[in-house]
Each structure stands twice: as structure tokens, then as C-alpha cells.
C-alpha positions in Angstrom: -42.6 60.3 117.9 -43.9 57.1 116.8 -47.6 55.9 117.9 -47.7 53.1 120.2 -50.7 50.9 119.8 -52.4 50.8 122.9 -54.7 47.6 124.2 -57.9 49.8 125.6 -60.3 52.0 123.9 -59.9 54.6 126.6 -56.1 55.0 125.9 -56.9 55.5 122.9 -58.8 58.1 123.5 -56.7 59.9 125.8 -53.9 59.5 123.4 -56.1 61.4 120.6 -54.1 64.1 120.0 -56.3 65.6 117.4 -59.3 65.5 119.9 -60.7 69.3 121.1 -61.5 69.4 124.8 -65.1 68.5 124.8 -64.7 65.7 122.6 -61.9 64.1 124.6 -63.9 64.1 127.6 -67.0 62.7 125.8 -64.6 60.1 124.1 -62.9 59.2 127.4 -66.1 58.7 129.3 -67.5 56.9 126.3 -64.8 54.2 126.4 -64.0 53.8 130.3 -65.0 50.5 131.9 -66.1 52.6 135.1 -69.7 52.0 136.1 -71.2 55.1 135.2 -74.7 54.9 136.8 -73.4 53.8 140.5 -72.9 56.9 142.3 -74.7 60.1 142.2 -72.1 62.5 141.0 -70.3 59.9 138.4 -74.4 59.6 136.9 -74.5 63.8 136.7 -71.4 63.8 134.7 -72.7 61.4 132.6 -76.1 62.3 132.1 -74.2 66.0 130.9 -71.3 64.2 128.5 -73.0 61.5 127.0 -76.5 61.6 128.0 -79.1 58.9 129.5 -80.9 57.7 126.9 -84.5 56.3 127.5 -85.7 55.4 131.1 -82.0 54.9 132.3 -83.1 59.0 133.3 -85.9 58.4 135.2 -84.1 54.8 136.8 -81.3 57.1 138.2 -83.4 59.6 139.5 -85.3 57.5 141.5 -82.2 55.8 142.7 -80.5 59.2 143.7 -83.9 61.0 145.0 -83.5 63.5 141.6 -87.1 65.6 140.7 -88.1 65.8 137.8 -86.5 69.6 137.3 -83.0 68.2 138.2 -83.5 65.5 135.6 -84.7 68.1 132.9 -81.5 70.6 133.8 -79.3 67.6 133.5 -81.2 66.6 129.6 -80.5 70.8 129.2 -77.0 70.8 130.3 -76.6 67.7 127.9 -78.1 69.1 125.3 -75.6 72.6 125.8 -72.7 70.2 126.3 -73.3 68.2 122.7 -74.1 71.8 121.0 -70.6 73.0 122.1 -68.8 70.1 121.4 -69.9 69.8 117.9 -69.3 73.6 117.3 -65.7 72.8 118.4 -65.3 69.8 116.8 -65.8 72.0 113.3 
């Protein structure tokens, strides 16, 4: 079947057939528009996938009442999360 080019990153992404589980997730979250940082649980899934780099951490916890041990097991899970996805990705 022929590729069709698609006009968004994230369809692109979804339409990586060649893409293990982990990495599709990370390259659909990567590339969607949504607004990633606005509600509590959309920020946890982030923080796992992709990671908060910097103070955007320590900016979200304070906006979604997070201590400091939810934000560390959120920079652990991440950490797990990018350790399995480049095992898969070998």
C-alpha cells in the first residue's frame, strides 16, 4: 500500500509503522499540539514519556500541589521509561 503524505507531525507519527511501542507513544506525545502541562494527569504522563526538563518540574508541582517525592518518582519513572524505550528501540 502506498504511503500517503500526511500534513501533521503527529500523523506521522502514528503512521510509523517501524516504531516499537514505547517509541510511538513518546513520538506521538512529542508531536501533539495538546497542552501538555494544563491538567494534572496529562503533566504525569508527560513528565514519564518525555520528561520536564529544568524548573518546568518544580512549576508543575506547585501548580498541581505535587511534593517533592511525587516529583522525584515521576524523574524515576522517566528515567525507567527512556531506559526501556531505547532497549527496545535496539
Amino acid at each position: 500500500m502506498p504511503r500517503v503524505m500526511t500534513d501533521t507531525l503527529t500523523d506521522m507519527a502514528i503512521e510509523n509503522e517501524h516504531a516499537h511501542p514505547l517509541e510511538a507513544s513518546h513520538e506521538a506525545i512529542s508531536f501533539s499540539s495538546l497542552d501538555w502541562g494544563s491538567s494534572k494527569d496529562t503533566a504525569w504522563i508527560y513528565g514519564i514519556v518525555i520528561g520536564w526538563g529544568g524548573p518546568a518540574a518544580n512549576e508543575l508541582a506547585e501548580k498541581f500541589g505535587w511534593s517533592p517525592e511525587v516529583v522525584d518518582r515521576m524523574r524515576k519513572l522517566h528515567k525507567s521509561y527512556r531506559a526501556k524505550e531505547l532497549k527496545e528501540s535496539r
